[in-house]
C-alpha positions in Angstrom: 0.0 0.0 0.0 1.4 3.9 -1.3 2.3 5.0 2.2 2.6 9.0 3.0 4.3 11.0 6.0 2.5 14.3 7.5 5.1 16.5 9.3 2.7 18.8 11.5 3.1 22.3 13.7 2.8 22.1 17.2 3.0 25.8 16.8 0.1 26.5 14.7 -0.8 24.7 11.5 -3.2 26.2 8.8 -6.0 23.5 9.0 -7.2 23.3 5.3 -3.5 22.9 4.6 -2.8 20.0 6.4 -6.4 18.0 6.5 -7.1 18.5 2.6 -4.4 16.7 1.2 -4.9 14.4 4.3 -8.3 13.5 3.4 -7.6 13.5 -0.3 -4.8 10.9 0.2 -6.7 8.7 2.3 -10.0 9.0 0.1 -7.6 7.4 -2.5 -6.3 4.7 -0.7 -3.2 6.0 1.1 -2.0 5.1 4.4 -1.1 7.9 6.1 0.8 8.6 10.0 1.3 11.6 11.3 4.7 13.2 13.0 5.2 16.1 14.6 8.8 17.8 16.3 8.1 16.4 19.8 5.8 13.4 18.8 3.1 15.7 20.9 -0.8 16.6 19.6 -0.4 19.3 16.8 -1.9 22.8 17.4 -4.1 24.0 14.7 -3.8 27.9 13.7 -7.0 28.8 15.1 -7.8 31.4 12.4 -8.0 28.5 10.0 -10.7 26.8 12.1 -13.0 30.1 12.3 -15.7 30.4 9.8 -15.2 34.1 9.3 -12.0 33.3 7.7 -12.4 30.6 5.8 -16.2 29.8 5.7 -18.5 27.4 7.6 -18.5 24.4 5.5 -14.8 24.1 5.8 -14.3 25.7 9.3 -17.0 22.6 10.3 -14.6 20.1 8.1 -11.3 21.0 9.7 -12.2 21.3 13.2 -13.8 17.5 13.1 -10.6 15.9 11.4 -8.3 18.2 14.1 -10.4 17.3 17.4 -11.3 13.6 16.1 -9.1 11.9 13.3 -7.2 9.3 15.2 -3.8 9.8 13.9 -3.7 13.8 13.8 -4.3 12.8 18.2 -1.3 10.5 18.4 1.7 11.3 16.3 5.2 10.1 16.5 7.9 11.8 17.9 10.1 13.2 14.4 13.5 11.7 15.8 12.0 8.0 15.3 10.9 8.4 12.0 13.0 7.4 8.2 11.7 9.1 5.1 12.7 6.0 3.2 9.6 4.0 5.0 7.4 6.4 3.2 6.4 7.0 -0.4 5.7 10.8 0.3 6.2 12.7 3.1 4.1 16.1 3.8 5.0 18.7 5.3 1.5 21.5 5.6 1.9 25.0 6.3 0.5 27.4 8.6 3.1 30.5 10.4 3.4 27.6 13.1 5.9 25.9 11.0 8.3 28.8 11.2 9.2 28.7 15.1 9.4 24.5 14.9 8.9 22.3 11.5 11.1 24.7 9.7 13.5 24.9 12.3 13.9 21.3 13.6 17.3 18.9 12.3 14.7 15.9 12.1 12.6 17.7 9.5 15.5 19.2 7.8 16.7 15.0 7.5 13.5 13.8 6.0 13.3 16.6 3.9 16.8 16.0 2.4 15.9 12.0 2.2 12.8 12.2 0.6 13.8 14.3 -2.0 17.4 13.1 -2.9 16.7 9.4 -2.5 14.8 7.5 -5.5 11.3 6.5 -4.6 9.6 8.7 -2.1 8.2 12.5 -2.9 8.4 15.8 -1.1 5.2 18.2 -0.8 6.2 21.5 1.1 3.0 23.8 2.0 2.8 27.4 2.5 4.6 28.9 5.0 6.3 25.3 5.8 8.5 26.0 2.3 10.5 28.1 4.5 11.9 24.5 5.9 13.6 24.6 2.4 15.9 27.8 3.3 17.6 25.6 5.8 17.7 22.0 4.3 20.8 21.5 3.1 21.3 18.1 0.7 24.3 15.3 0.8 27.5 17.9 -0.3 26.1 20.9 1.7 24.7 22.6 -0.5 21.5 24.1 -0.3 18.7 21.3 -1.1 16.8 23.7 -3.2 19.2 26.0 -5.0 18.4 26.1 -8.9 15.0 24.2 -7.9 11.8 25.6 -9.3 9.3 26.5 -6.1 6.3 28.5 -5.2 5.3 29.0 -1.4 3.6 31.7 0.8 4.7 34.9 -0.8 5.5 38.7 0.2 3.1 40.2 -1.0 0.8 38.2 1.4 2.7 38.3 4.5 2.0 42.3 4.2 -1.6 42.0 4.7 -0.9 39.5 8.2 1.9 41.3 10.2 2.1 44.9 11.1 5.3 47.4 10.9 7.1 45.8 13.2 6.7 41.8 11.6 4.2 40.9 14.5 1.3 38.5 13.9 -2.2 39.0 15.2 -1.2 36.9 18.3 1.6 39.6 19.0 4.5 37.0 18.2 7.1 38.0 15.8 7.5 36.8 12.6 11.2 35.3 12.6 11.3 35.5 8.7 9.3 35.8 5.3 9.0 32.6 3.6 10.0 34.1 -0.6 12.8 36.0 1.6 14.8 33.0 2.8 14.2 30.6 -0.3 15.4 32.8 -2.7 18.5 34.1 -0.6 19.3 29.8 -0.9 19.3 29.5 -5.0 15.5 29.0 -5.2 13.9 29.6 -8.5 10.7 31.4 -7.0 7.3 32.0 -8.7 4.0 32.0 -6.5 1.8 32.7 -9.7 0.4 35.6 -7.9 -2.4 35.8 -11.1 -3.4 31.7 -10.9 -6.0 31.1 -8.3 -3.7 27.8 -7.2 -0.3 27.2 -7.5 1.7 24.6 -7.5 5.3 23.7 -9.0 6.8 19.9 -8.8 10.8 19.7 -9.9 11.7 16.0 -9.7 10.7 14.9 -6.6 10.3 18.3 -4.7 6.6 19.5 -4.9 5.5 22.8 -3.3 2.4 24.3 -2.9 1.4 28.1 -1.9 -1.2 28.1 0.7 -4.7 27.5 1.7 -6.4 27.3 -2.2 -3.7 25.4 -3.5 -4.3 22.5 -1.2 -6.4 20.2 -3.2 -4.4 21.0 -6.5 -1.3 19.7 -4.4 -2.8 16.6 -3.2 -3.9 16.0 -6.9 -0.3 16.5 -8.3 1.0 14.7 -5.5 -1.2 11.1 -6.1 -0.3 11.8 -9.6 3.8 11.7 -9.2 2.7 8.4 -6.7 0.8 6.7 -9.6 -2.3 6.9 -7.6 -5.2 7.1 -8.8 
């Protein structure tokens, strides 16, 4: 059976970003287990979950898989987990990401594995694309230098934090996402004028946010051979 990997925020991930492709993958006969940095419950962003943000159909949707879908409440600790057991692994988005996923030498490792060795794919969500700043492959290079990539952009992150980079919780932003992968060699395009976007070089696929969940679950079955 096509196995996949969800790498999840304890620090806030965006719900539709991480239970979409979730659902999608399952729905098609996926197995999927779920990891996060400290193998403890992941917290969910809870401006995705409110129905002011992103509508009451989906708010409904995401909050049942978050509170109730078995493997989003026990996931394993990052430190015990090989990419190479997996046929994907995922890594959803969310500002969360930047103050743990994107930071943490586990994620960094299956990041690196997934994509460099033959048989398992990468899918890199949103603000988790920033992981790809720090990933570093097998010479030391930068794992996504020359790579083509989309991911949260600028001109977003303008319309969240204020003057000073602070989010509407009053933490502050440590980074932009476009900022850091493009300082690294990325080839960066977010497709600002496509309602979804999302970019696949070899086995690296990345995805830009909320609306481009689906579309990246779709792309990623397809690169599986799932139908």
């Amino acid at each position: 059976m096509t196995s996949a990997l969800f790498v999840v925020s304890e620090e806030g991930y965006w719900a539709e970003e991480c239970i979409e492709p979730l659902q999608t993958l399952s729905d098609a006969g996926v197995e999927i287990t779920v990891a996060t940095p400290s193998g403890s419950k992941p917290v969910v962003d809870e401006r995705s979950t409110d129905p002011e943000n992103v509508g009451e159909e989906t708010a409904e949707r995401v909050r049942d898989a978050h509170e109730n879908d078995p493997r989003l409440q026990n996931p394993e600790p990052l430190a015990t987990i090989d990419a190479g057991d997996y046929d994907a692994v995922v890594f959803p988005g969310g500002h969360g990401t930047e103050w743990d996923v994107n930071q943490d030498r586990d994620a960094r490792r299956l990041l690196r594995d997934a994509v460099e060795n033959e048989g398992t794919k990468a899918l890199v969500v949103c603000h988790a694309v920033g992981l790809l700043a720090f990933t570093r492959d097998s010479d030391d290079g930068f794992l996504v230098a020359g790579r083509d990539v989309t991911g949260f952009p600028n001109e977003w992150e303008e319309d969240i934090v204020d003057d000073y980079d602070r989010m509407p919780d009053g933490r502050k932003l440590p980074y932009w996402v476009e900022d850091e992968v493009r300082a690294v060699g990325a080839n960066w395009d977010a497709q600002l004028d496509a309602d979804a976007s999302v970019r696949t070089d070899g086995d690296l696929l990345t995805a830009r946010g909320p609306e481009s969940s689906h579309a990246a679950a779709k792309a990623l079955l397809d690169a599986l051979g799932v139908e």
